[in-house]
N, C-alpha and C positions, 0 to 999 in steps of 0.2 A: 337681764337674766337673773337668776336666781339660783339658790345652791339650798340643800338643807341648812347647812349654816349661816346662810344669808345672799346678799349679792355676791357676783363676780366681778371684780374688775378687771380692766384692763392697765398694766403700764410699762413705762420701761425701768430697769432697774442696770445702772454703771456700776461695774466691780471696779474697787480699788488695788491697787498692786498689792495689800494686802488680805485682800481676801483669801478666805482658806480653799474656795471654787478658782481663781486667777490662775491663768492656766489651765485648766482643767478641762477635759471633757465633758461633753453630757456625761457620759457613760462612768466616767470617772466620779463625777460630780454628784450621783445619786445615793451616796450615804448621808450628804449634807442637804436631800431635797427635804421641802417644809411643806408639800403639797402643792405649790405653786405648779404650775406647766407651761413651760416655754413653748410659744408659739412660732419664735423666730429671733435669730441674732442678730442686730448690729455690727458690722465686722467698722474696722477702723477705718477701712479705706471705702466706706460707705455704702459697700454692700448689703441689702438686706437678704438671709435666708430663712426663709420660711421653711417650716416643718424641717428644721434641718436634723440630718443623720447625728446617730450618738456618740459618731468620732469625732461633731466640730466643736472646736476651743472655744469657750467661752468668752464673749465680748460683750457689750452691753444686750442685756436680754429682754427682750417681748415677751412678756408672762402674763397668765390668767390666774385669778386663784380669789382669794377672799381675802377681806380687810387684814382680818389674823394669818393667813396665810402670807403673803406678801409684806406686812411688818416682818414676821421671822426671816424672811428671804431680804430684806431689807439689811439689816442685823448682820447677815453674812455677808453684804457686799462690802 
């Protein structure tokens, strides 16, 4: 795939208990997004939700986005 700004990748990204998104909703979590698009959570208890609604709590994230996009989401976990 390809973007105007280049490929997209795919990966997962684990938030740390310090991340400023931990806790957080999507919905919550959209002043700190960096372009990236979460395709789907990791819940802990090994759930995957795909396309999930912007009330769920962030757990390890399935995101799409570009090399530069996905560093800054990087940065924030």
């Amino acid at each position: 795939m390809r973007s105007r700004a280049g490929h997209l990748i795919l990966e997962n990204v684990r938030l740390t208990s310090g991340s400023p998104v931990a806790g957080k909703t999507i919905e919550d979590s959209r002043k700190y997004s960096r372009g990236a698009t979460i395709l789907a959570i990791q819940k802990r208890n090994g759930n995957l939700l795909t396309n999930p609604p912007e009330d769920t709590v962030l757990d390890e994230l399935v995101v799409i986005g570009t090399r530069e996009q996905l560093r800054e989401l990087e940065d924030l976990a």
